[in-house]
C-alpha positions as CSV (number, residue, x, y, z in Angstrom):
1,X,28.9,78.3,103.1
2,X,24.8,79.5,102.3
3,X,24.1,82.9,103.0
4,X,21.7,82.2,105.6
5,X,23.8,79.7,107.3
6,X,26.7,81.8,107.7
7,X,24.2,84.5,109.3
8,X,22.9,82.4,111.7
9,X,26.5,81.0,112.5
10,X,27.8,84.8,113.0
11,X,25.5,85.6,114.9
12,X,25.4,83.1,117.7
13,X,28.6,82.4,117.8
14,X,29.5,86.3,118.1
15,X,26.9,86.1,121.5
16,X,28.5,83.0,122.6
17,X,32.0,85.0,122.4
18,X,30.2,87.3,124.3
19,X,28.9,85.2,127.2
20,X,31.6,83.1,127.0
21,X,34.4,86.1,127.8
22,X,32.3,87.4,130.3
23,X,31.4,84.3,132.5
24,X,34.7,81.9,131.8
25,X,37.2,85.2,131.9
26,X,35.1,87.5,133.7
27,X,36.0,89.8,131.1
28,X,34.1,93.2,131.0
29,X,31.0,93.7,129.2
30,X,32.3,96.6,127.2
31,X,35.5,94.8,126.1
32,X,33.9,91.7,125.5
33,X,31.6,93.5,123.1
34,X,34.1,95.4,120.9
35,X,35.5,91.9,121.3
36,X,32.5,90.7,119.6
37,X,32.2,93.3,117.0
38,X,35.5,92.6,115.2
39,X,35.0,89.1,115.3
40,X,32.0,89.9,113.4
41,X,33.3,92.5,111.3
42,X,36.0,90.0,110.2
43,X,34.2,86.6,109.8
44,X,31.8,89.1,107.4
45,X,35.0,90.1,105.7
46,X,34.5,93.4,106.6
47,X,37.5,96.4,105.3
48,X,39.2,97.1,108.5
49,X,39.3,100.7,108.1
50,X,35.2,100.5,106.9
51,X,35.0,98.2,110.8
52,X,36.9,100.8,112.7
53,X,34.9,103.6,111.4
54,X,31.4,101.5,112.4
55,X,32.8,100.6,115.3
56,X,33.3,104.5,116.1
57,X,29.7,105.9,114.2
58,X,28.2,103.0,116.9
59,X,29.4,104.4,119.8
60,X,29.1,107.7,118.7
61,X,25.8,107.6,117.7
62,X,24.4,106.0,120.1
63,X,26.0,107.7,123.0
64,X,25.4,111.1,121.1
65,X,21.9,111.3,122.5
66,X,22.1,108.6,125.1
67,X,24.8,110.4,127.0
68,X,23.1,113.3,128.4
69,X,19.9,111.6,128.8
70,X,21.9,108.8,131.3
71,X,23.8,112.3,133.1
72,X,20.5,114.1,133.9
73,X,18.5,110.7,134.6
74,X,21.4,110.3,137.3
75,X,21.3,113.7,138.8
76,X,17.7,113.0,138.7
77,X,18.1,109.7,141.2
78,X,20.6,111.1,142.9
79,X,18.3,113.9,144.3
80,X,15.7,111.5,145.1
81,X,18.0,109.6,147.5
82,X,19.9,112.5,149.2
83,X,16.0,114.3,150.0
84,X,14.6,110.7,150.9
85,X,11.9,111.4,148.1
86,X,11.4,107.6,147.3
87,X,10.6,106.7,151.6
88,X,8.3,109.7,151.2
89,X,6.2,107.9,148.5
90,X,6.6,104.3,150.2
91,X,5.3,105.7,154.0
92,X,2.5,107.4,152.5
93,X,1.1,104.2,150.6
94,X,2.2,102.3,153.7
95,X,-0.9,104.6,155.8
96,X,-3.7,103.1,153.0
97,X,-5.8,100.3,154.3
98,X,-6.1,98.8,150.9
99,X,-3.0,98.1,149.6
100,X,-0.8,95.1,150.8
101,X,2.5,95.8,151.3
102,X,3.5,93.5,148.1
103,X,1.3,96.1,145.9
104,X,2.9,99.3,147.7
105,X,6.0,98.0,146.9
106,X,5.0,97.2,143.4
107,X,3.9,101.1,143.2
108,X,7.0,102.6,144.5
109,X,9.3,100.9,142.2
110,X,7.5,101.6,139.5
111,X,6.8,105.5,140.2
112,X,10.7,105.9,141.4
113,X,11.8,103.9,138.9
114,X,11.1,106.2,136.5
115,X,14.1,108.3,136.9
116,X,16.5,105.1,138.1
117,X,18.5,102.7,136.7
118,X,17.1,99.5,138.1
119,X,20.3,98.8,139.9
120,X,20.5,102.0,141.6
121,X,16.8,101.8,142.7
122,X,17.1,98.8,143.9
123,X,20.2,99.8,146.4
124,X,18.0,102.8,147.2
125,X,14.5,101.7,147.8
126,X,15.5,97.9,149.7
127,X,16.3,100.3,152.9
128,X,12.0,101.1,152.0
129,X,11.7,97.4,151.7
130,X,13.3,96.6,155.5
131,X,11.5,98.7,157.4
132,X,8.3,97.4,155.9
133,X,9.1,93.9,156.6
134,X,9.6,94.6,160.2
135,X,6.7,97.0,160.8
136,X,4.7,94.2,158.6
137,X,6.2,91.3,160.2
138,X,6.4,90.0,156.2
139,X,8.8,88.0,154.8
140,X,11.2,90.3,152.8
141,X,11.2,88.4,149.6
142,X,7.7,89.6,149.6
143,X,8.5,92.7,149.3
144,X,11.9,92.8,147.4
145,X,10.6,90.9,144.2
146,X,7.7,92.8,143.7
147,X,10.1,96.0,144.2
148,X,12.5,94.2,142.2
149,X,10.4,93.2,139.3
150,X,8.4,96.5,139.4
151,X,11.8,98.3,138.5
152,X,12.8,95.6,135.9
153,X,9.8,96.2,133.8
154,X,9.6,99.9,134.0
155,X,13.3,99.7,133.1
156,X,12.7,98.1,129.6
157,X,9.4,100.1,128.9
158,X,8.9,103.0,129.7
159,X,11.2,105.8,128.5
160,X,13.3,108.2,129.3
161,X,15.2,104.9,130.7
162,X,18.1,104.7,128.0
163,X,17.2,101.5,126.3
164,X,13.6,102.2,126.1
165,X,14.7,105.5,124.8
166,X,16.8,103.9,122.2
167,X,14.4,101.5,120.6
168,X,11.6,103.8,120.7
169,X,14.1,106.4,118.7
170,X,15.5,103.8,116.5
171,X,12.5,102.3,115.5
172,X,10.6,105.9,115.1
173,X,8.3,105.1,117.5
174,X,5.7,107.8,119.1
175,X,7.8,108.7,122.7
176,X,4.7,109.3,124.2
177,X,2.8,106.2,123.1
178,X,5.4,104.1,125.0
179,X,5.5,106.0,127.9
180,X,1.7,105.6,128.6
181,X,1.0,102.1,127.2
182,X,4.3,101.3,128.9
183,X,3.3,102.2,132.3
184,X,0.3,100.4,131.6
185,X,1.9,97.4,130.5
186,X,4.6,97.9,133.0
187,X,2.0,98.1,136.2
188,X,0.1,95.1,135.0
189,X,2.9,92.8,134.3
190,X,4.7,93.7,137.4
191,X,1.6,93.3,139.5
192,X,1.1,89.7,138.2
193,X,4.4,89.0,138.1
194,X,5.3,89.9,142.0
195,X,2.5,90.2,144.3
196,X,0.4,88.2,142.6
197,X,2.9,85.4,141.7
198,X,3.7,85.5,145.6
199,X,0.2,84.9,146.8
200,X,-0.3,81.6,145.0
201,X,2.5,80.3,146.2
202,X,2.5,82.2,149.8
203,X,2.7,78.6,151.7
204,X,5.7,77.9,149.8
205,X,7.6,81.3,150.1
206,X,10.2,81.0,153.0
207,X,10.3,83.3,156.1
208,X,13.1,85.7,155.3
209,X,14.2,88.7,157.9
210,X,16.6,91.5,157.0
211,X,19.8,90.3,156.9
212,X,22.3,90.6,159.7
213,X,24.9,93.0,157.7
214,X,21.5,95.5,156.8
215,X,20.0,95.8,160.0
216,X,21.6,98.9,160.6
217,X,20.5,100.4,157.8
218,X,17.7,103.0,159.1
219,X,14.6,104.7,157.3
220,X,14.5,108.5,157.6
221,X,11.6,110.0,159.8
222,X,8.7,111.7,157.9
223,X,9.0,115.2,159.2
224,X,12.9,114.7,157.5
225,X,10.9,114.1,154.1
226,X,10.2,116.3,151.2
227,X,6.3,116.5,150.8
228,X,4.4,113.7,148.5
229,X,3.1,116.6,145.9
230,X,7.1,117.7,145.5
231,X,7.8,114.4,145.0
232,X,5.6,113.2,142.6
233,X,6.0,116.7,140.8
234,X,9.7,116.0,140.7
235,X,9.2,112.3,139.1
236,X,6.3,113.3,137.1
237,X,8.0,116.3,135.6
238,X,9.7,115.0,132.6
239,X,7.5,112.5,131.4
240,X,4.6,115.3,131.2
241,X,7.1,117.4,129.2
242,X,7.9,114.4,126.8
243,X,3.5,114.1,126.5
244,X,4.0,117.2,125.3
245,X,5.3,116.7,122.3
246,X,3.0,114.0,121.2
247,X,0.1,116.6,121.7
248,X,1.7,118.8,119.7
249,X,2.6,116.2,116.5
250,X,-1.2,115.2,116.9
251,X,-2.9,119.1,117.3
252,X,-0.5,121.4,115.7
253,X,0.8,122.2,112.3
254,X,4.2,121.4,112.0
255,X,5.3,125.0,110.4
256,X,3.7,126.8,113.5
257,X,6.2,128.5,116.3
258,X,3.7,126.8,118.9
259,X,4.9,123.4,117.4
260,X,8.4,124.1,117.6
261,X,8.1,125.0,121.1
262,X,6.3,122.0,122.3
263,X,8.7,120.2,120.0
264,X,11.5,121.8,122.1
265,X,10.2,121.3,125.4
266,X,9.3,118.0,124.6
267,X,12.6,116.7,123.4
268,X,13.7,114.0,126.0
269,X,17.2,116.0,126.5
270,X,15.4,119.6,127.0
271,X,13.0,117.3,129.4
272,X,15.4,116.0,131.6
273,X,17.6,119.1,131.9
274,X,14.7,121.4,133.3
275,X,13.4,118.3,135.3
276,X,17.0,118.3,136.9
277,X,17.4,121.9,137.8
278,X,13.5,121.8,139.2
279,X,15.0,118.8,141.3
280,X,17.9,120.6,142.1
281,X,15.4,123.6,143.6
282,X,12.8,121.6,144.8
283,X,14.3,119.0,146.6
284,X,17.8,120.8,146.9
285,X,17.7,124.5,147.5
286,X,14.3,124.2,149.2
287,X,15.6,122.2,151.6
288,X,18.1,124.2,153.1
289,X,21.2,122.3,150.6
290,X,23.8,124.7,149.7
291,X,24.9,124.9,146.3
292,X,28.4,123.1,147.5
293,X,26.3,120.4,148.2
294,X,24.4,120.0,145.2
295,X,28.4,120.0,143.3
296,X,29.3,117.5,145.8
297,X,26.5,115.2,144.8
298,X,26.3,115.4,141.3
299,X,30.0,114.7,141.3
300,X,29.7,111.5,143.1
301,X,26.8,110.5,141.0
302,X,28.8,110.6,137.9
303,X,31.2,108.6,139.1
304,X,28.6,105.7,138.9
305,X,27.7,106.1,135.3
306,X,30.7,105.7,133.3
307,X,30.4,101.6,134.0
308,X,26.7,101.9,131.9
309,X,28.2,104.7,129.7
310,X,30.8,102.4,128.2
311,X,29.0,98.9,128.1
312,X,25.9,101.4,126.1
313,X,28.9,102.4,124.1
314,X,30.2,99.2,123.1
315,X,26.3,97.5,122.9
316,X,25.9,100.4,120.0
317,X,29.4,99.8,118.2
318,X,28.0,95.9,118.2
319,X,24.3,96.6,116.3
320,X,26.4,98.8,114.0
321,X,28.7,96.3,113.0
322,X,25.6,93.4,112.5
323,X,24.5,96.0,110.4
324,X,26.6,97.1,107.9
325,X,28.1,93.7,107.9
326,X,24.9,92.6,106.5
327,X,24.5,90.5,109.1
328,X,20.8,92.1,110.2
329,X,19.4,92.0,106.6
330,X,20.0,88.7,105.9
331,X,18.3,87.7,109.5
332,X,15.6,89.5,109.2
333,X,15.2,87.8,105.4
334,X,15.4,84.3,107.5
335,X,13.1,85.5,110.2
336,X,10.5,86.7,107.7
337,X,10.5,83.3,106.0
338,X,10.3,81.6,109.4
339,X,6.3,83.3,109.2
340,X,6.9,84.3,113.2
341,X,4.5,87.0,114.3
342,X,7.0,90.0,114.7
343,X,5.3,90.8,118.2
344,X,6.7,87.2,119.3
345,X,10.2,87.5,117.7
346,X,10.9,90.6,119.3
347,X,10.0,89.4,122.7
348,X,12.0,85.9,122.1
349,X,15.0,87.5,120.6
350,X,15.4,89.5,123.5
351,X,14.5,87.7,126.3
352,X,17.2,85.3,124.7
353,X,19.6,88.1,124.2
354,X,19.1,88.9,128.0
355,X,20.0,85.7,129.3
356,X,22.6,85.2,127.4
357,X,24.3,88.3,127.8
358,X,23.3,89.5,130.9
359,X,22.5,93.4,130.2
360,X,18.6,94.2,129.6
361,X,20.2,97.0,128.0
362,X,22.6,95.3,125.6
363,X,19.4,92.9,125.0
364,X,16.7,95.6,123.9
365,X,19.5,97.4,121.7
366,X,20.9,94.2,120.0
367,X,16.7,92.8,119.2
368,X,16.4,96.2,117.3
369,X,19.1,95.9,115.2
370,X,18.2,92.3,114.4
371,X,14.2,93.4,114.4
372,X,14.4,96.5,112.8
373,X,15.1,95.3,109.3
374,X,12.0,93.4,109.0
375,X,9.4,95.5,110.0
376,X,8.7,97.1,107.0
377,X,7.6,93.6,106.3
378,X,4.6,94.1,108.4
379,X,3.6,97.5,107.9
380,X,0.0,96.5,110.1
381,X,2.4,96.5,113.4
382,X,3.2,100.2,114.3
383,X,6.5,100.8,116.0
384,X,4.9,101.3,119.3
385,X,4.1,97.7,119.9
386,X,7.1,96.5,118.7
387,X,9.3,98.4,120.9
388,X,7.1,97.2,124.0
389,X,8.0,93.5,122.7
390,X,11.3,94.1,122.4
391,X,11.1,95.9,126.4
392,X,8.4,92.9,127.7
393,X,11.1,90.4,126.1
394,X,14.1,92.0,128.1
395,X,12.0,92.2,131.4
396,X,12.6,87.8,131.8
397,X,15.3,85.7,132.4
398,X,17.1,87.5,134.6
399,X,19.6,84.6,136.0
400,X,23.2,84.6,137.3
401,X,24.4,86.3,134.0
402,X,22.8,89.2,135.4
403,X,24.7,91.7,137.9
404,X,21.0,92.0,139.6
405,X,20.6,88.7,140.0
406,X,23.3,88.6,142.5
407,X,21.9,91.7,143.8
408,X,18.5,90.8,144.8
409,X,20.1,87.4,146.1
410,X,22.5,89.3,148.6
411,X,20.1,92.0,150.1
412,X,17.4,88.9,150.7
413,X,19.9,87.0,152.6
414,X,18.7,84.3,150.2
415,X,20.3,81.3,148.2
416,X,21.0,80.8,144.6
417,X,18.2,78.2,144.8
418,X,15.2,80.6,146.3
419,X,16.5,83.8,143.8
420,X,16.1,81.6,140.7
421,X,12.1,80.1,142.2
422,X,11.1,83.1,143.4
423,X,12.7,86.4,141.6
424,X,13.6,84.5,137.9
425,X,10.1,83.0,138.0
426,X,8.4,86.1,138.9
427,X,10.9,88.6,135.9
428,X,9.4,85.8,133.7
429,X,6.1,85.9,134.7
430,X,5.9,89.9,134.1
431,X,7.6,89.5,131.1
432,X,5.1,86.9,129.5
433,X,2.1,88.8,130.8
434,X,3.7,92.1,129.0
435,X,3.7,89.9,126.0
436,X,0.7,89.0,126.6
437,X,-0.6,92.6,126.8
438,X,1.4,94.1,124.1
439,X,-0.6,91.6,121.8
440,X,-4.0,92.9,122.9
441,X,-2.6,97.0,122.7
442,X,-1.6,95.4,118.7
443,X,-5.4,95.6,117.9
444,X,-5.9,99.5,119.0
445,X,-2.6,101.0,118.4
């Protein structure tokens, strides 16, 4: 068989395998993607020992870094829910006359989400999203896509969230480059994509109340809170730290001890661990918790990570093995002959990724093994851009493959039918508008 046809063949079929075992035997994600990984490995006539050993260097490597960035992130979240940080930031926006609550909502998500996985932000903020509704008297799909969506898109762009993380690192991009012109592109594509989206079609957009088996489900009272400025400080904290050390790659000499520090500080790992003892004080200690209660919570809040820790795992053992199978190259060889702006086939291949596999995650890091080859192609395109493709790209399709799909359909009290006109639509919406906006960033950065 041709070289490029075998590629191509490999390659879809081993994401069929994929979202084949995962839908039809509701296999896990992280087995069905070591799954994947020998089939390639094999079909490429990989050495088994040479397979086994990728397989391990994948998941070693990519977990290496990833691990302790995902632990302190989730310490991180976990203090934001127990202190009721998040409501404090969604009742203060609520008191401004010029924000709807479809923007507030937009805001919140995207401040909190931050230091969240977009599942876990979801579960915390929707409580946020109730009590609006019936203060508001607003339908709560207006406020749960634009939360929704809000999360999505700062969950594929803007690091320290893992995947962002890990295409920014893999493809040497500036960190903080993509955290600012990932907010940016973040906030604009989720304020199209969600409020916006909603108002066109408001006449349209059915009536929905909290559902029955939520109504219970209360919002803490402000004087319970933690103040805003702790709050924001809190959130804030490690992405300041991580600016840090693109100041000091753009101002200092790299053989000076005031680069090395800022270097230090600025590392996302040394980042998160101060930003998760100052969370611990702040929004902990502060507050009256006793250090038994901080153990307590952090132990509970591990328990929720090993799930992403081992489908991150298995999602880095997979891009290893498409590349040392050769599998990557020789895509990237087809790709560049196919004369595709690389902005577009970064967003396409992992939009396409994400709605076939289901994972935003497993998306973003399977596009930059299959992207990552080529770019030295199109040395015009800084790394920058490419990883905001690959993150605008994840942000769409997000259909009953994916476990938030299901998630945003039960907390709405909706159908299958409303979720896929009303949440899909508006993911890709925000994710077309970030493509949009990643091509205009392509001209300054």
């Amino acid at each position: 068989m041709d070289q490029s046809l075998l590629t191509l063949f490999v390659l879809i079929s081993s994401i069929l395998l994929i979202v084949f075992t995962i839908i039809k035997f509701k296999l896990h994600p992280f087995l069905a993607l070591l799954l994947s990984s020998f089939y390639v490995g094999i079909i490429m006539q990989v050495n088994p020992l040479e397979l086994l050993k990728g397989i391990e260097n994948g998941i070693g490597g990519t977990l290496g870094f990833l691990a302790s960035i995902i632990g302190l992130g989730t310490i991180l979240g976990k203090m934001l829910e127990v202190s009721g940080a998040a409501e404090k930031i969604g009742i203060t926006l609520l008191k401004s006359k010029f924000l709807s609550p479809g923007v507030i909502m937009v805001i919140v998500g995207l401040i909190c989400g931050i230091t969240l996985f977009v599942e876990v932000g979801v579960v915390l903020l929707i409580p946020l999203a109730f009590s609006i509704a019936k203060k508001t008297n607003t339908s709560l799909l207006n406020l749960a896509i634009p939360l929704c969506t809000a999360l999505m898109a700062v969950h594929c762009i803007v690091p320290p969230h893992p995947a962002a993380l890990y295409v920014a690192n893999h493809l040497k991009a500036d960190l903080g480059t993509v955290i600012l012109a990932g907010l940016f592109v973040g906030l604009i594509a989720s304020l199209v994509g969600g409020p916006m989206f909603l108002k066109m079609i408001k006449n349209k957009v059915p009536f929905k109340e909290v559902p029955a088996e939520f109504s219970d489900i209360k919002v803490r009272e402000e004087s319970e809170l933690p103040s805003l400025g702790s709050t924001l400080f809190v959130i804030f904290l490690p992405i300041a730290l991580m600016l840090i050390k693109t100041v000091a790659e753009l101002n200092f000499d790299k053989e000076s001890s005031t680069y090395m520090l800022l270097e230090f500080l600025g590392n996302p790992i040394t980042a998160m661990f101060i930003a998760a003892f100052v969370a611990y004080y702040v929004l902990g200690i502060k507050r009256q918790m006793s250090m038994s209660d901080l153990l307590a919570h952090t132990e509970n809040c591990f328990g929720a990570i090993a799930n992403i820790l081992l489908i991150i795992g298995a999602g880095g053992a997979f891009n290893a093995v498409l590349v040392m199978s050769g599998v990557s190259e020789n895509l990237a060889a087809i790709l560049a002959n196919m004369h595709m702006h690389p902005i577009l086939l970064a967003w396409l291949v992992a939009i396409i990724l994400h709605a076939a596999v289901g994972s935003a995650t497993v998306a973003m890091m399977g596009a930059t093994a299959i992207v990552a080859p080529m770019l030295a192609m199109y040395p015009q395109i800084s790394p920058e851009i490419i990883a905001l493709a690959i993150g605008s790209g994840a942000i769409g399709c997000t259909i009953v493959t994916d476990s938030l799909f299901w998630l945003v359909k039960q907390y709405c009290g909706a159908t299958m039918n409303e979720i896929f006109k009303y949440y899909t639509s508006a993911t890709l919406i925000a994710s077309v508008v970030a493509l949009v906006i990643t091509f205009m960033l392509s001209f300054v950065m």
